[in-house]
N, C-alpha and C positions, 0 to 999 in steps of 0.2 A: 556474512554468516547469519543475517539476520533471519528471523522464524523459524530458527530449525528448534529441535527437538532433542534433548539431553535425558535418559532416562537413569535414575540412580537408585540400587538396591543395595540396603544396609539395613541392619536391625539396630543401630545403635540412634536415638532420635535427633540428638546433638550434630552426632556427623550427619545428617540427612539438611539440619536447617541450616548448617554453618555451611554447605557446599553447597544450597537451593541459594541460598543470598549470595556466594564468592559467584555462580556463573550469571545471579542478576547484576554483580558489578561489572564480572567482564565484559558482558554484552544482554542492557535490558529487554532487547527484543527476543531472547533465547528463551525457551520454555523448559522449566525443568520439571522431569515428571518423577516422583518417587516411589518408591514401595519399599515394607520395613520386614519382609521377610521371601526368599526366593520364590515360594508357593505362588503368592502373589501376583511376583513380578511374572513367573511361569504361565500363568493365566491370564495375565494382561496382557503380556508381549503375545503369548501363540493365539490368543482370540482375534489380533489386527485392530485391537481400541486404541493400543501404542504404537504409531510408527516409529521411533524412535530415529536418529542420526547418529546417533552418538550413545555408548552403552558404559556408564560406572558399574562394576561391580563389587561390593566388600568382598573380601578371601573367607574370613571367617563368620559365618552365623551358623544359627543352631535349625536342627532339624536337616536343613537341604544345604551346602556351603554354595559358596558363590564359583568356585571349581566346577561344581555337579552342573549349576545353570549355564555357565561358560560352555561345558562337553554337549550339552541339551540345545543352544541355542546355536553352536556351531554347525548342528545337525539339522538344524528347523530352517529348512530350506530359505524361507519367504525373509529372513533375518541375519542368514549365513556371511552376507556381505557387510552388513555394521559392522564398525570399529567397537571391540569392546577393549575397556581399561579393566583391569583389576588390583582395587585401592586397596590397600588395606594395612593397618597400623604393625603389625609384626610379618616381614616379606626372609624368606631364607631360599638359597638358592636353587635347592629340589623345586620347589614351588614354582620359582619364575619360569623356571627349563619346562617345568610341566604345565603351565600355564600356555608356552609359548608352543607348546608340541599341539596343544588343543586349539591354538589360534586366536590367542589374545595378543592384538594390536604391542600392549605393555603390560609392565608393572610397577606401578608408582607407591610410595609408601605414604600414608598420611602426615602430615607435618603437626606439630605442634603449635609455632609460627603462623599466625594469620596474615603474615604479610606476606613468606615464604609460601603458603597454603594460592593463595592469591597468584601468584607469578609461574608458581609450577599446575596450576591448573589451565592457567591461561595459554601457557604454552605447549601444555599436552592438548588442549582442544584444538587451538590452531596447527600442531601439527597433524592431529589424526583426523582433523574435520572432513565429511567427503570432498571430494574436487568440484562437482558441480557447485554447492553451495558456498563453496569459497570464491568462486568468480561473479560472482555477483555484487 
């Protein structure tokens, strides 16, 4: 898994640093790239500065949700294939059905537990990682 690329968009700056350091424990050679609001990430990700492997997204921020960039990025050809997760600390089941009708990989809820936080991240990357970069 090593060198790959984790890109993670949340507005809240806590979850941003507490998740950039759980995927430096899982694997330090993992790059985690972040942005603290969709606009952002919408303009990093479609200019091709981010490759990304691997896509976190929060459910809830203000101005653009993490939904709206979910429906956007499933559309944006050149990124249609990533695995996107979408984190986010209040999950109800409208949400997950429409999450998954739009083409998110899951939906994981944020834990409060760092220890918990640690094991279930670890385990949703290794199971959504691409295939190539797992053989290696």
């Amino acid at each position: 898994m090593s060198n790959g690329v984790i890109f993670y968009c949340d507005d809240d700056d806590d979850d941003l640093m507490m998740f950039t350091d759980i995927i430096r424990q899982i694997d330090p050679q993992l790059q985690c790239i972040t942005a603290n609001d969709c606009e952002d990430a919408l303009q990093r990700l479609s200019s091709g500065s981010v490759t990304p492997d691997l896509i976190f997204l929060d459910i809830n921020m203000p101005k653009m949700s993490g939904i709206e960039l979910l429906a956007w990025l499933k559309r944006y050809h050149a990124l249609r294939d990533v695995p996107i997760i979408m984190y986010s600390t209040s999950i109800n089941k409208r949400e997950t059905d429409y999450c998954a009708e739009l083409g998110a990989s899951t939906v994981i809820p944020k834990l409060f537990s760092l220890e918990e936080s640690i094991k279930q991240l670890r385990e949703t990357v290794n199971a959504h990682w691409p295939v190539k970069l797992k053989k290696e």
